[in-house]
mmCIF file as gemmi writes it, N, C-alpha and C atoms, coordinates in Angstrom:
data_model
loop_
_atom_site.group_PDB
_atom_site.id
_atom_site.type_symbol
_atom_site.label_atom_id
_atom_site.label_alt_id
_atom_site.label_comp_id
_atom_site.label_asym_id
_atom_site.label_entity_id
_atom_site.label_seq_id
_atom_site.pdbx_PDB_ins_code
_atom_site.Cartn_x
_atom_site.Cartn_y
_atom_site.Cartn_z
_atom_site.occupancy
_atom_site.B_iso_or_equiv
_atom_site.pdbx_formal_charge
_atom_site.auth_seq_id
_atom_site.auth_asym_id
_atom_site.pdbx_PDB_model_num
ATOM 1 N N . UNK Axp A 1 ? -10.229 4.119 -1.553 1 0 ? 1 A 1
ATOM 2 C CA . UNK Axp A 1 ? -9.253 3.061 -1.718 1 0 ? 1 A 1
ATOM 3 C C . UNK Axp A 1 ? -9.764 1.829 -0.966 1 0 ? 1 A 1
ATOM 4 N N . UNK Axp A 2 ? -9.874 0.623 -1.565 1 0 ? 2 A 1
ATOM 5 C CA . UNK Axp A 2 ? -10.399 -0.549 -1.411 1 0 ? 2 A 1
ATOM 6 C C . UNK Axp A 2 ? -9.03 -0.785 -0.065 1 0 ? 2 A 1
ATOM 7 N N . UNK Axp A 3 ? -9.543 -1.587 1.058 1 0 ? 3 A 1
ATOM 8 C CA . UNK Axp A 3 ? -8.81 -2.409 2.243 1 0 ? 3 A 1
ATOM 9 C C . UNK Axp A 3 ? -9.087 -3.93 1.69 1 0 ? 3 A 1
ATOM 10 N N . UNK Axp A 4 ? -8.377 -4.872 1.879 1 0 ? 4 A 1
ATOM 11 C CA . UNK Axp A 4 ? -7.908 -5.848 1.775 1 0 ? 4 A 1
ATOM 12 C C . UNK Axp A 4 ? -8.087 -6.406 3.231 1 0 ? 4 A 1
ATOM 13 N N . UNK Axp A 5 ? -9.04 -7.611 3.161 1 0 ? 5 A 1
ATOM 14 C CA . UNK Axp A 5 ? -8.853 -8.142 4.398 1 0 ? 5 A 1
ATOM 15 C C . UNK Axp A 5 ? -7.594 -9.393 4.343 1 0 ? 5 A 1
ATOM 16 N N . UNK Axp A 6 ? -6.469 -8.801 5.522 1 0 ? 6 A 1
ATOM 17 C CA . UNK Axp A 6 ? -6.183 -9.952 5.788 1 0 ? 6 A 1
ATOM 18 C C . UNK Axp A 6 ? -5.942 -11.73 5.854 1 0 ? 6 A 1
ATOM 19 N N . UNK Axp A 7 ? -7.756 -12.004 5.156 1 0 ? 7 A 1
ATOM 20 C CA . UNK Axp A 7 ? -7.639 -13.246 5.53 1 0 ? 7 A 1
ATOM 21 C C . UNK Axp A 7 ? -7.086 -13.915 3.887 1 0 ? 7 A 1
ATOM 22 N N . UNK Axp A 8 ? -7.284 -12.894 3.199 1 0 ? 8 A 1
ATOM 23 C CA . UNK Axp A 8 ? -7.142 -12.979 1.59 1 0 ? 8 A 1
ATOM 24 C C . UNK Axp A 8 ? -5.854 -12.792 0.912 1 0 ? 8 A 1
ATOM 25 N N . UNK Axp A 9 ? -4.744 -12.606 1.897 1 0 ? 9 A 1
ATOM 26 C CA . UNK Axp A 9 ? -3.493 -12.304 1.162 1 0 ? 9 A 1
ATOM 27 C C . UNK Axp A 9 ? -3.334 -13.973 0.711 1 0 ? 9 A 1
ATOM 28 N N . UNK Axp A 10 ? -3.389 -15.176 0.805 1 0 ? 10 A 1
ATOM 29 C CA . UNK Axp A 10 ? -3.238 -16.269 0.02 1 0 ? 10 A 1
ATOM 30 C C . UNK Axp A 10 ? -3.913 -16.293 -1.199 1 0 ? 10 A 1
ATOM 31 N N . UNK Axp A 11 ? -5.088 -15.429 -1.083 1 0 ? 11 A 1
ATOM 32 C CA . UNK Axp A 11 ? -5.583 -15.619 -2.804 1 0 ? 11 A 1
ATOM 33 C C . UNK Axp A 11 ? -4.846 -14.554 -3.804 1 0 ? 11 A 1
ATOM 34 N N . UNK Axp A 12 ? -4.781 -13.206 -2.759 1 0 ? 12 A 1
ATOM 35 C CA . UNK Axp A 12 ? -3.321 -12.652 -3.737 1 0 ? 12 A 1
ATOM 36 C C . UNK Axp A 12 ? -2.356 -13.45 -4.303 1 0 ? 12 A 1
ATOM 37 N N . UNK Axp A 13 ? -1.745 -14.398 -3.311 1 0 ? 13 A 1
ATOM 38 C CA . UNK Axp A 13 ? -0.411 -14.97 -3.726 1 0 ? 13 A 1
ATOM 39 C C . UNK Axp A 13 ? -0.741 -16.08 -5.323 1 0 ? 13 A 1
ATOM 40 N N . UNK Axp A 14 ? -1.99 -16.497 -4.881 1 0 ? 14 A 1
ATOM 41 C CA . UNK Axp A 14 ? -2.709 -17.249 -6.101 1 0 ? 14 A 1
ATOM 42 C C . UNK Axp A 14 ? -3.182 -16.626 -7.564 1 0 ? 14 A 1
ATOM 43 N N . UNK Axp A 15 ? -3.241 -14.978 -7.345 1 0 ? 15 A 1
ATOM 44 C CA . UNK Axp A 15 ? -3.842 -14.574 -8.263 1 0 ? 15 A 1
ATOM 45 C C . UNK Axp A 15 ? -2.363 -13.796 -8.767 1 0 ? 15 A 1
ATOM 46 N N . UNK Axp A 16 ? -1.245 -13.806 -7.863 1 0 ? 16 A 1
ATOM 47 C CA . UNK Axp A 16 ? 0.063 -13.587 -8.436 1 0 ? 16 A 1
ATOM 48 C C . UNK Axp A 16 ? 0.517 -14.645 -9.639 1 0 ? 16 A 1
ATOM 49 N N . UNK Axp A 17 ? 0.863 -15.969 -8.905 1 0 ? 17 A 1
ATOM 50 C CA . UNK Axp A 17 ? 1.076 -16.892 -9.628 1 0 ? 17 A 1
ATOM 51 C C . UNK Axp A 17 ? 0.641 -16.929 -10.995 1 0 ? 17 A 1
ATOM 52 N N . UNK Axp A 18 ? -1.197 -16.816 -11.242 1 0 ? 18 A 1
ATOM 53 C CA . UNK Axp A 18 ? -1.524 -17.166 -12.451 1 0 ? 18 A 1
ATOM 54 C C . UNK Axp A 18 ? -1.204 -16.054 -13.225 1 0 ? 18 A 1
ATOM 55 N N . UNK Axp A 19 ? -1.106 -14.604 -12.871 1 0 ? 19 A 1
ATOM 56 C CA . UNK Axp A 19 ? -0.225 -13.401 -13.531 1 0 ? 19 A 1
ATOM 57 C C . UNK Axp A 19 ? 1.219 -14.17 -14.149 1 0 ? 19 A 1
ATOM 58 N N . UNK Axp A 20 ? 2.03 -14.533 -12.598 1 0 ? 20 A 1
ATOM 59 C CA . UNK Axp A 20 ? 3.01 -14.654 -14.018 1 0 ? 20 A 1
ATOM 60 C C . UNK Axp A 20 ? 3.149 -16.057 -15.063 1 0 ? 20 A 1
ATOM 61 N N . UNK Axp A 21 ? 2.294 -17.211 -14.238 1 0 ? 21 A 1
ATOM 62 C CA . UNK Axp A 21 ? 2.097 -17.764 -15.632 1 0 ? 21 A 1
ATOM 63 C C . UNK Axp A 21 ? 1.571 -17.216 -17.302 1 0 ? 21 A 1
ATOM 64 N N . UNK Axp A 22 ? 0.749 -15.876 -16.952 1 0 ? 22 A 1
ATOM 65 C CA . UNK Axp A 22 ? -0.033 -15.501 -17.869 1 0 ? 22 A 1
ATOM 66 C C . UNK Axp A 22 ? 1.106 -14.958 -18.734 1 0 ? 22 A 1
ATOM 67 N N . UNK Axp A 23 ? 2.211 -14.152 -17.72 1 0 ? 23 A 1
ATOM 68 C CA . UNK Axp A 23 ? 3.481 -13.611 -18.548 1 0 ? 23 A 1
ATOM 69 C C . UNK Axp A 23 ? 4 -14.249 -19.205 1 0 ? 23 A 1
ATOM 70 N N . UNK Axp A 24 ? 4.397 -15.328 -18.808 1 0 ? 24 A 1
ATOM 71 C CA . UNK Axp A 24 ? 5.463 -16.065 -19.404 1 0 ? 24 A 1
ATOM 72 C C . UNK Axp A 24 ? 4.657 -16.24 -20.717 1 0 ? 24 A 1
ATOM 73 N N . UNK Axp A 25 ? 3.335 -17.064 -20.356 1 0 ? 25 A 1
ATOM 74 C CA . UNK Axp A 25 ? 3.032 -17.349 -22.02 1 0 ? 25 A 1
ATOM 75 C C . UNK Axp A 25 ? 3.035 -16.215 -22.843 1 0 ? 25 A 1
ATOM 76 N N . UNK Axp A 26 ? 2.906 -14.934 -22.528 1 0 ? 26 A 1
ATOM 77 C CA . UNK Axp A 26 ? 2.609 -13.817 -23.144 1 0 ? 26 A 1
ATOM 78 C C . UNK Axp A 26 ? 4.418 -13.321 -24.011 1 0 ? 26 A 1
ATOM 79 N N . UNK Axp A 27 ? 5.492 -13.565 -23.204 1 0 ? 27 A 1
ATOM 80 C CA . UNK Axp A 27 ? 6.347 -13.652 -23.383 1 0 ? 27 A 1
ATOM 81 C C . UNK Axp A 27 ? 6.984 -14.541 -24.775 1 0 ? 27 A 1
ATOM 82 N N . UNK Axp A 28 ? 6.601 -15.365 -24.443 1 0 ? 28 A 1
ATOM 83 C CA . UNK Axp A 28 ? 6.899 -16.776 -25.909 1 0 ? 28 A 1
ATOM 84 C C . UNK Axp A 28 ? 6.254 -16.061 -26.707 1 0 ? 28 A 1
ATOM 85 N N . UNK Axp A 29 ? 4.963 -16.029 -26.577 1 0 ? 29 A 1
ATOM 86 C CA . UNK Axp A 29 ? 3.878 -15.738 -27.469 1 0 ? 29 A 1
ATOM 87 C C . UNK Axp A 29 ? 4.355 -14.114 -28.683 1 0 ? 29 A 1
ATOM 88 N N . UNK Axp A 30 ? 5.289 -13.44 -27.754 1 0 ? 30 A 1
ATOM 89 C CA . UNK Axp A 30 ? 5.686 -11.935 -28.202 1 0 ? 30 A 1
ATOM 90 C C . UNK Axp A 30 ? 4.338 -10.817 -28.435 1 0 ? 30 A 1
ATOM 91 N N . UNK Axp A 31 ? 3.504 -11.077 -27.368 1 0 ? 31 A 1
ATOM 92 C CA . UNK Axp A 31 ? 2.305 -10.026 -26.883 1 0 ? 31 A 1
ATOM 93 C C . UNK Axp A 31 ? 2.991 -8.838 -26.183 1 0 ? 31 A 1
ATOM 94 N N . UNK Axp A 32 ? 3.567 -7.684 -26.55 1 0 ? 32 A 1
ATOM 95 C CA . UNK Axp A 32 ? 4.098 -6.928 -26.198 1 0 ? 32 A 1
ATOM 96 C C . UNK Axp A 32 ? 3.246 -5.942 -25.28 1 0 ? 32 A 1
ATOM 97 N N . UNK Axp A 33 ? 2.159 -5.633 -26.259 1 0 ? 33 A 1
ATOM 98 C CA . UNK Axp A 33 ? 0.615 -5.329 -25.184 1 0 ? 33 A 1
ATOM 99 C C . UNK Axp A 33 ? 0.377 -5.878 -23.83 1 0 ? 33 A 1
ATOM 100 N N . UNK Axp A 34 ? 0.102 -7.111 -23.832 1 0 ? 34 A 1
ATOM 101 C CA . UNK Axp A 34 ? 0.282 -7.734 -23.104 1 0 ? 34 A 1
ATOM 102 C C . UNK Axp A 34 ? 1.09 -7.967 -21.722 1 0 ? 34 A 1
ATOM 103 N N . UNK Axp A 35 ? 2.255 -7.425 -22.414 1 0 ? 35 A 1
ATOM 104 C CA . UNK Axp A 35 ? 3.214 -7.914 -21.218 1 0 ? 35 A 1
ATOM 105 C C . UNK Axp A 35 ? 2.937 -6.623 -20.259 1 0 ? 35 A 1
ATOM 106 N N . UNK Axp A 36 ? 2.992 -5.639 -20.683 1 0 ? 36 A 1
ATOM 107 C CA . UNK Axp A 36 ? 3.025 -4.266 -20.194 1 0 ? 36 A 1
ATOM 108 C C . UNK Axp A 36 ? 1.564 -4.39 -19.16 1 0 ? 36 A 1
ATOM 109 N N . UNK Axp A 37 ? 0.069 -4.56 -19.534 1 0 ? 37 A 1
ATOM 110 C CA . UNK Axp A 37 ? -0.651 -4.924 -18.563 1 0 ? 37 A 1
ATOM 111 C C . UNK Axp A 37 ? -0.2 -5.569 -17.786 1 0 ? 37 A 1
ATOM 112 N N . UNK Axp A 38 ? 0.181 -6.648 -17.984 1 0 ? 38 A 1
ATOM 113 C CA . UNK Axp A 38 ? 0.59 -7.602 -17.04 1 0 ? 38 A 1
ATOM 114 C C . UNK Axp A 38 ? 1.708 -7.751 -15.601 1 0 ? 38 A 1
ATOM 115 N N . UNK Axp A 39 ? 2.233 -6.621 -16.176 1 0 ? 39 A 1
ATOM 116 C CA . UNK Axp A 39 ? 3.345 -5.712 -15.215 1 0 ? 39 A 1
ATOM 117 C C . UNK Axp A 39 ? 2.866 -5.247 -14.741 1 0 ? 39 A 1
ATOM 118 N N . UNK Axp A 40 ? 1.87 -4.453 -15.181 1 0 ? 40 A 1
ATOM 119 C CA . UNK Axp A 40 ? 1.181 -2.945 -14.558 1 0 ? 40 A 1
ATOM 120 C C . UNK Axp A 40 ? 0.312 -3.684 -13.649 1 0 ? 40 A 1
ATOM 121 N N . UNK Axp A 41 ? -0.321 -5.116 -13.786 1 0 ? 41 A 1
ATOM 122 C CA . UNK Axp A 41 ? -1.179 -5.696 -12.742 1 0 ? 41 A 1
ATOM 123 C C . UNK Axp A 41 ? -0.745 -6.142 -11.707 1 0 ? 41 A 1
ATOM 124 N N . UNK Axp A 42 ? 0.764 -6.804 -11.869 1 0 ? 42 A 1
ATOM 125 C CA . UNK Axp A 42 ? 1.639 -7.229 -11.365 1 0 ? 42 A 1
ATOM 126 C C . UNK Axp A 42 ? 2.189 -6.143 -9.974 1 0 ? 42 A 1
ATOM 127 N N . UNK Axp A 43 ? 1.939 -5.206 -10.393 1 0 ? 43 A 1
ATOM 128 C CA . UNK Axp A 43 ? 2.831 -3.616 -9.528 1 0 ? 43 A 1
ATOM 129 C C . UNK Axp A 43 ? 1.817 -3.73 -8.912 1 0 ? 43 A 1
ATOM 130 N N . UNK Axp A 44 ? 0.472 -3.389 -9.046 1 0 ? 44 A 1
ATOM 131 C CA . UNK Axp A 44 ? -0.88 -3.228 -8.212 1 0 ? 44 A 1
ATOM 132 C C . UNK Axp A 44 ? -1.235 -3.908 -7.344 1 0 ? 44 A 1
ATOM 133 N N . UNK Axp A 45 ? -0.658 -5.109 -7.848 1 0 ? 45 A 1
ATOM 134 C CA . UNK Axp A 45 ? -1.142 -6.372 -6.515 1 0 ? 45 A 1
ATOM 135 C C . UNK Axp A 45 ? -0.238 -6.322 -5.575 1 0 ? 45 A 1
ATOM 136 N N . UNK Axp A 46 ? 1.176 -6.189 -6.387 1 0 ? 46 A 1
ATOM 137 C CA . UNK Axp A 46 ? 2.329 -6.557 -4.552 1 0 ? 46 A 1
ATOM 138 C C . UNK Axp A 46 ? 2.107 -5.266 -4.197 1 0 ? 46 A 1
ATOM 139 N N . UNK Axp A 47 ? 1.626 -3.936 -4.553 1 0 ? 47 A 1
ATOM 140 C CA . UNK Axp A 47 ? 1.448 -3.138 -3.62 1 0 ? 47 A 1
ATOM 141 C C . UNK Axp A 47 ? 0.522 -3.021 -2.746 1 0 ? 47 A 1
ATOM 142 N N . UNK Axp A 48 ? -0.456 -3.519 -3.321 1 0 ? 48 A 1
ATOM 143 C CA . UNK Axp A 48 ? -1.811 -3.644 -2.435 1 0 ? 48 A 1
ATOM 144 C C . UNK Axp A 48 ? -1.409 -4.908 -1.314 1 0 ? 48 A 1
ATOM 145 N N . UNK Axp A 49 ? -0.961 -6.116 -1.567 1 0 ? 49 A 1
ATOM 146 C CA . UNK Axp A 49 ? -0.251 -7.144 -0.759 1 0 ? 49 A 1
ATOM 147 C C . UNK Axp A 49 ? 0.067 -6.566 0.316 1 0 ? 49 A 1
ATOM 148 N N . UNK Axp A 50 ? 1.213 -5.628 0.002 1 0 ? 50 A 1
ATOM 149 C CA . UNK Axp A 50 ? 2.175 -4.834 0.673 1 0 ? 50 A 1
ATOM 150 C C . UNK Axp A 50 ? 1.449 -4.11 2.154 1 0 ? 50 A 1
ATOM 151 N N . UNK Axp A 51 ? 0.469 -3.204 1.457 1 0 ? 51 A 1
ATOM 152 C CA . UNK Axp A 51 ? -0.458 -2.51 2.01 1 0 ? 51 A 1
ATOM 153 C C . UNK Axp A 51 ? -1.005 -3.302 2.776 1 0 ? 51 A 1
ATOM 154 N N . UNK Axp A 52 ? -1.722 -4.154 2.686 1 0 ? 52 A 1
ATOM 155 C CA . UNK Axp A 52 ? -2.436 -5.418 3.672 1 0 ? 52 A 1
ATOM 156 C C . UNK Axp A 52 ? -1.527 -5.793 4.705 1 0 ? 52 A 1
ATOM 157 N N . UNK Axp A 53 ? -0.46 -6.044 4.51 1 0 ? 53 A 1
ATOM 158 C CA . UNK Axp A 53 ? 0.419 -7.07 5.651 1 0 ? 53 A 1
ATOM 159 C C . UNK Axp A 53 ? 0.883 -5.266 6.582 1 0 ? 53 A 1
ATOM 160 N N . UNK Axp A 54 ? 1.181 -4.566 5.729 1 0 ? 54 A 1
ATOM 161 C CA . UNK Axp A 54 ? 1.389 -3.067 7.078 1 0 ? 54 A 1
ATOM 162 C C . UNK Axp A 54 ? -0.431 -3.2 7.886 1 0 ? 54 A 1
ATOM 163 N N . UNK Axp A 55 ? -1.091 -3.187 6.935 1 0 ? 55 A 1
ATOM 164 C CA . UNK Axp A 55 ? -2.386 -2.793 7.932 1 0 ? 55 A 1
ATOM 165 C C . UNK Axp A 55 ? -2.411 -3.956 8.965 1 0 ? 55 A 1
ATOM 166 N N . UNK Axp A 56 ? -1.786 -4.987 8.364 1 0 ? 56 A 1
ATOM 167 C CA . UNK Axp A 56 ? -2.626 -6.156 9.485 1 0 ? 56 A 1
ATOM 168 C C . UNK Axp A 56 ? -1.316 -5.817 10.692 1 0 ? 56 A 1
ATOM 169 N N . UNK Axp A 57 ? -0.661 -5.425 10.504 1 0 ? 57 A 1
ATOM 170 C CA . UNK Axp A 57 ? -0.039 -5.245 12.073 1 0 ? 57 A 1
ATOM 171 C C . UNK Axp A 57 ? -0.189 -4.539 13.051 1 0 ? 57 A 1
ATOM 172 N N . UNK Axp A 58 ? -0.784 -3.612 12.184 1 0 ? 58 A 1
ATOM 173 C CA . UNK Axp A 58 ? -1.052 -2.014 13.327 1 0 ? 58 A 1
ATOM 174 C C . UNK Axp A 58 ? -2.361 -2.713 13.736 1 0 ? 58 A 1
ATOM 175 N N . UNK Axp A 59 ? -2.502 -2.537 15.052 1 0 ? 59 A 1
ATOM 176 C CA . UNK Axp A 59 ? -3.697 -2.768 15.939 1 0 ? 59 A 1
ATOM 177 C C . UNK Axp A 59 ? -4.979 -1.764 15.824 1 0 ? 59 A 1
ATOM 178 N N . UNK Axp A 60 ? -6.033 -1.983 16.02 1 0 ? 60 A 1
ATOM 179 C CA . UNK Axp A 60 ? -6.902 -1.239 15.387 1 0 ? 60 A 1
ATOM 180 C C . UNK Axp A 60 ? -7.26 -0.218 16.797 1 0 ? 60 A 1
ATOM 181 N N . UNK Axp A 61 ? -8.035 0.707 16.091 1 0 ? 61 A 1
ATOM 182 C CA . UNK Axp A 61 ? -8.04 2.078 17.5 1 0 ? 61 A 1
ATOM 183 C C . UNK Axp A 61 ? -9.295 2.069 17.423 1 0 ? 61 A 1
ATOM 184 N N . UNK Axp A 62 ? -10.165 1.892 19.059 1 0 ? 62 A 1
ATOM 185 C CA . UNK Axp A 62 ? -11.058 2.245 19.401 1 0 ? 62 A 1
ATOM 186 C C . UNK Axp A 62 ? -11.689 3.683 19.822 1 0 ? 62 A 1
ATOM 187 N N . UNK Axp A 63 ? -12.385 3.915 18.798 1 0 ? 63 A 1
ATOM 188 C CA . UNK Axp A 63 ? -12.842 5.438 18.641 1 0 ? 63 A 1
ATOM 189 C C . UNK Axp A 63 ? -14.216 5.783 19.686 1 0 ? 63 A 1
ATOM 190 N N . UNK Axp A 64 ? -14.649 4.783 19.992 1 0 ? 64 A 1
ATOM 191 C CA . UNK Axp A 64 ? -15.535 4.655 21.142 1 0 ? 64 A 1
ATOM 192 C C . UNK Axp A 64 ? -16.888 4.994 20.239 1 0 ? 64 A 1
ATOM 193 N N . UNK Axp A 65 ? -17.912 5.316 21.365 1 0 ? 65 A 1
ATOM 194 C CA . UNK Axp A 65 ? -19.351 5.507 20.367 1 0 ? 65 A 1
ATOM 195 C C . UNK Axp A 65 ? -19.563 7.32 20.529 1 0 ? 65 A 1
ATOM 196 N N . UNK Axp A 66 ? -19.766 7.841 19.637 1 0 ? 66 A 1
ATOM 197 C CA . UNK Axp A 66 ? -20.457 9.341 20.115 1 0 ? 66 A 1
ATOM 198 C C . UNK Axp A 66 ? -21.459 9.55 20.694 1 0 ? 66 A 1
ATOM 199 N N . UNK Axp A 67 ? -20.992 10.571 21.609 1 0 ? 67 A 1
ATOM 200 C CA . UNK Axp A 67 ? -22.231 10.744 22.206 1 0 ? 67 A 1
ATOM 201 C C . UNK Axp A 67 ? -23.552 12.027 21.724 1 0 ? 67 A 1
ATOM 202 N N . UNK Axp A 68 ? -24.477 12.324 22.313 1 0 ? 68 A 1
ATOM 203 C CA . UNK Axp A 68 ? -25.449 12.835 21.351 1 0 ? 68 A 1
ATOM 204 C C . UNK Axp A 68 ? -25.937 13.696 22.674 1 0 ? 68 A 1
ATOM 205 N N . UNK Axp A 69 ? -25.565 15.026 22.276 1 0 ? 69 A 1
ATOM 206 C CA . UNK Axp A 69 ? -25.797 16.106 23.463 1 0 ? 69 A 1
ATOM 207 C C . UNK Axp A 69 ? -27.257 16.393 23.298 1 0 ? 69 A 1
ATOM 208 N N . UNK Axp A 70 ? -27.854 16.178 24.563 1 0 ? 70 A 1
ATOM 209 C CA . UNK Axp A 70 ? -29.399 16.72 24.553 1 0 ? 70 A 1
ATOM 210 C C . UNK Axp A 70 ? -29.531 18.354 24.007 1 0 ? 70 A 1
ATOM 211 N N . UNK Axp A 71 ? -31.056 17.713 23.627 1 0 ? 71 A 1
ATOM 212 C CA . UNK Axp A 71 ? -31.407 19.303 22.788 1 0 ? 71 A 1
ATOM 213 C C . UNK Axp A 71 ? -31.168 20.194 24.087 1 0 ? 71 A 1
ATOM 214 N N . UNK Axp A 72 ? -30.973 21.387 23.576 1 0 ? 72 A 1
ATOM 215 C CA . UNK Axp A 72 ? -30.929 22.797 24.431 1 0 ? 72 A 1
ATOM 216 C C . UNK Axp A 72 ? -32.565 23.281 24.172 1 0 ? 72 A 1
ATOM 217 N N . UNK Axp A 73 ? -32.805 24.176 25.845 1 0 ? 73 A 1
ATOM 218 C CA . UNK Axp A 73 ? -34.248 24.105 25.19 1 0 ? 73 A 1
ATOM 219 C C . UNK Axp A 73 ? -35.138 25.186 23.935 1 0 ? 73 A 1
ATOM 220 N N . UNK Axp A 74 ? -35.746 25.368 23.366 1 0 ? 74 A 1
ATOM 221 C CA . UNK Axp A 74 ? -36.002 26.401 22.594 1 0 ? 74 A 1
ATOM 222 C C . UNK Axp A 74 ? -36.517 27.681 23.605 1 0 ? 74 A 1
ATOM 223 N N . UNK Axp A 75 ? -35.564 29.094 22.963 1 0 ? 75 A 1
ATOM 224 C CA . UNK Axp A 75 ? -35.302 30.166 23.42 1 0 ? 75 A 1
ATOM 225 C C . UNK Axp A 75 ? -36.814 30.874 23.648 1 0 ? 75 A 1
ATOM 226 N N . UNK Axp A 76 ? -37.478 31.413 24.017 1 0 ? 76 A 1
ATOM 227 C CA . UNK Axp A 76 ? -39.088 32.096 23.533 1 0 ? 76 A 1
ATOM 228 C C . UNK Axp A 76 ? -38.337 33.434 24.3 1 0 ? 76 A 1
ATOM 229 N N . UNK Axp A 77 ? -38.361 34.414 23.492 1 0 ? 77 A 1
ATOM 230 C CA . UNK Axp A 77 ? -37.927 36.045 23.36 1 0 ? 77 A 1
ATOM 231 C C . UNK Axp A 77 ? -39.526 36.767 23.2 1 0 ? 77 A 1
């Protein structure tokens, strides 16, 4: 699942807009096809929107670096 940075929820809001301009004409027009994508793109974006503005609040968690346990030495039996 694709993350959304933050700095891009204004081009969402831009790429909302020209959606529902696209509706409306699709609407007059009686593109019934149409409209139904256009919903369905419509649902995808404010959820993903949605999704972005929860992520951008939660603070991010420092997982630190791993560490890398020295070899053990080889056994000679």
């Amino acid at each position: 699942m694709i993350n959304i940075n933050p700095k891009m929820l204004p081009r969402l809001d831009e790429i909302e807009d020209d959606l529902l301009a696209r509706r409306a004409r699709a609407e007059a027009e009686g593109w019934l096809g149409e409209l139904e994508g256009i919903d369905l793109t419509l649902s995808f974006l404010r959820q993903k929107r949605d999704q972005t503005r929860r992520l951008a609040r939660v603070a991010p968690v420092d997982l630190g670096i791993p560490g890398i346990a020295p070899r053990a030495a080889a056994r000679r039996e």
